[in-house]
C-alpha positions as CSV (number, residue, x, y, z in Angstrom):
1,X,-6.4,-9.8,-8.3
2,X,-5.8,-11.8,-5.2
3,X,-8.5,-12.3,-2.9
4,X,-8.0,-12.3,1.3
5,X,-10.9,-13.7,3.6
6,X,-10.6,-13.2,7.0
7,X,-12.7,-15.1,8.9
8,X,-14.2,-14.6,12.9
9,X,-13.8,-18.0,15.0
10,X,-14.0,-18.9,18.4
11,X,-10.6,-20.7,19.6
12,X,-9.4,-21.4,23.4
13,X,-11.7,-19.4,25.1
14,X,-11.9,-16.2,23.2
15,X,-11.7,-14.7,19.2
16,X,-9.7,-14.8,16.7
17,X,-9.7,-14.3,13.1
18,X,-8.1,-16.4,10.5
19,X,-6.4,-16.1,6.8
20,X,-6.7,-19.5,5.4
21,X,-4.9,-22.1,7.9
22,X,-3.3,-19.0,10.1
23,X,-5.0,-17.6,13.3
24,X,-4.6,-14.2,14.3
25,X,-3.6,-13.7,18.5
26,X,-6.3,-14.5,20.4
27,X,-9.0,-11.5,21.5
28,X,-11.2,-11.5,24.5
29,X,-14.2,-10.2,23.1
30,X,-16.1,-11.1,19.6
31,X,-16.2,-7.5,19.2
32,X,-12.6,-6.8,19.6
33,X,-11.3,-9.3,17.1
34,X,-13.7,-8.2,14.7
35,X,-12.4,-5.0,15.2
36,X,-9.0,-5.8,14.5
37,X,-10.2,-8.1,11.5
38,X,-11.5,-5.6,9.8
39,X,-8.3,-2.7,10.4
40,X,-5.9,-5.7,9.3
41,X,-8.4,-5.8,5.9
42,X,-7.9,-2.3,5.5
43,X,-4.6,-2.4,5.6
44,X,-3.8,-4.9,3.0
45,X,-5.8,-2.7,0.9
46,X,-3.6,0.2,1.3
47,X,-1.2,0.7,-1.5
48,X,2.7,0.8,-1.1
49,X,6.0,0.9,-2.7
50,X,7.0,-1.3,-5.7
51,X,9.8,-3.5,-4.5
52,X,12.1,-7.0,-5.5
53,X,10.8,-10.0,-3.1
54,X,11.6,-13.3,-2.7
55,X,9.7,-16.0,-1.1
56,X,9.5,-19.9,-0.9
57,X,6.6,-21.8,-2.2
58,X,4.8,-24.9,-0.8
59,X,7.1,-27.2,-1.8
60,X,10.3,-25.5,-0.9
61,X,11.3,-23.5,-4.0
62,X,12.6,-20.1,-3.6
63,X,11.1,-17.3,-6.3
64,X,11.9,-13.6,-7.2
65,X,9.8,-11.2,-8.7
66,X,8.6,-7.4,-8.3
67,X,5.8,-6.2,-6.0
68,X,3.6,-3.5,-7.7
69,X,2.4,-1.6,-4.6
70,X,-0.4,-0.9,-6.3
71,X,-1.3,-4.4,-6.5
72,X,-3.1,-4.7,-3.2
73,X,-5.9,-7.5,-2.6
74,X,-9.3,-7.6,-2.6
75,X,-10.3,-8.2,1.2
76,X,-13.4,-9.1,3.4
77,X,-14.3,-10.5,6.5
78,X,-17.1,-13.1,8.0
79,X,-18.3,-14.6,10.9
């Protein structure tokens, strides 16, 4: 099972959280990105419907392959 860390970080003069290399919109308040840190790590812990997706890895290759929605991530946050 995949793992998602969502991590609390000041940036240009406010909050935001990040998912690896990819920062959320910025917050004013540590409180309010925390906030929506941890509703965003509910929600990709909510299951959904099985469905065909495609998507391009790192290098450029395109792939296809079925989502289980009940396949859902393991999340957490810090900071």
């Amino acid at each position: 099972m995949a793992n998602v860390h969502y991590r609390l970080v000041e940036h240009e003069g406010g909050w935001v959280y990040k998912a690896g290399d990819v920062f959320s919109e910025r917050y004013a308040t540590y409180e309010e990105a925390r906030e929506a840190a941890e509703r965003t790590a509910a929600e990709q812990r909510l299951p959904g419907a099985t469905e065909d997706i495609e998507f391009q890895d790192e290098v450029g290759d395109w792939h296809e392959e079925v989502s289980p929605g009940q396949d859902r991530p393991e999340t957490d946050v810090t900071g």
